[in-house]
C-alpha positions in Angstrom: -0.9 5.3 -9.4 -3.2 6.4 -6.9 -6.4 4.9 -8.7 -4.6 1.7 -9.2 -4.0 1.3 -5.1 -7.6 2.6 -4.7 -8.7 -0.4 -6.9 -6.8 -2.3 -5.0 -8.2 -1.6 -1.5 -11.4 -2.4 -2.9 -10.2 -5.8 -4.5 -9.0 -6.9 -0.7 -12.7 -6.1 0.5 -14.5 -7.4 -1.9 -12.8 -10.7 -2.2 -13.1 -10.8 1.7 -16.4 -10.1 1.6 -16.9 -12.9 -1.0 -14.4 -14.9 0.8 -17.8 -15.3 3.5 -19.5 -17.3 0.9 -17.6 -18.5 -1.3 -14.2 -20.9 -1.2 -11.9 -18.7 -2.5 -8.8 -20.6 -4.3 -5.7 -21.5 -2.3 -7.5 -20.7 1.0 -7.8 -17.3 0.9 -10.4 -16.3 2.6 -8.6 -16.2 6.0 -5.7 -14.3 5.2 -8.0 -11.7 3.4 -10.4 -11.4 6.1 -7.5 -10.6 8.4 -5.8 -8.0 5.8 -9.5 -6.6 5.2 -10.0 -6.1 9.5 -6.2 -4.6 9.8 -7.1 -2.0 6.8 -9.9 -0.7 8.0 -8.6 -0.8 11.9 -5.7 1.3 10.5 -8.0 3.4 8.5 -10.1 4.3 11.4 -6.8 5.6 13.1 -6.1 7.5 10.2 -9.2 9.2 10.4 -9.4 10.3 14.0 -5.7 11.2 13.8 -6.1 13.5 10.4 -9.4 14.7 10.4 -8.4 18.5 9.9 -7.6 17.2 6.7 -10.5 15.2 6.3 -12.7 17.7 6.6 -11.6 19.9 3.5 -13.0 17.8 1.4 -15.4 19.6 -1.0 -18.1 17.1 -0.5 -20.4 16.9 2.3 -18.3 15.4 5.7 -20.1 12.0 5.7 -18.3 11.1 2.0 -15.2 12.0 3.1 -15.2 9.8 6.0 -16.3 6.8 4.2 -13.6 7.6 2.1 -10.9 7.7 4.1 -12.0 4.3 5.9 -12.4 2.4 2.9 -8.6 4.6 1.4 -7.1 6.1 4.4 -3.6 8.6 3.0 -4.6 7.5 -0.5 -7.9 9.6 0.1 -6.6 12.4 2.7 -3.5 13.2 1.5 -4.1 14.8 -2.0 -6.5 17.1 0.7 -3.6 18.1 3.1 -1.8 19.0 -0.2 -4.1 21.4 -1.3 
């Protein structure tokens, strides 16, 4: 379940990020853009709110921040589980 929301983050960026070039169908680059801008807004929250968590990642610290602002809980909370 988790890799299936993952994907799905990165399906609402990428098709905003094509959404600057391309006509999407139906009109759907606006409403996209805007999801894509509240996702990683809230995401940055998430970050600076949990980053005790955040840091006990394995990886180096950089990775785990890009990972939380492109996931948010979907990254961080498997870590506060731990």
């Amino acid at each position: 379940m988790n890799k299936l929301l993952k994907i799905g983050c990165l399906a609402i960026y990428l098709l905003a990020l094509a959404g600057l070039f391309i006509a999407l169908p139906f009109g759907a680059e606006i409403p996209l853009r805007y999801v894509a801008a509240i996702l990683l807004a809230a995401h940055l929250l998430e970050t600076f709110f949990m980053f005790r968590h955040v840091r006990r990642y394995p990886g180096p610290l950089a990775i785990s921040l890009l990972l939380t602002l492109l996931f948010g809980f979907l990254h961080w909370w498997p870590l506060r589980q731990q």
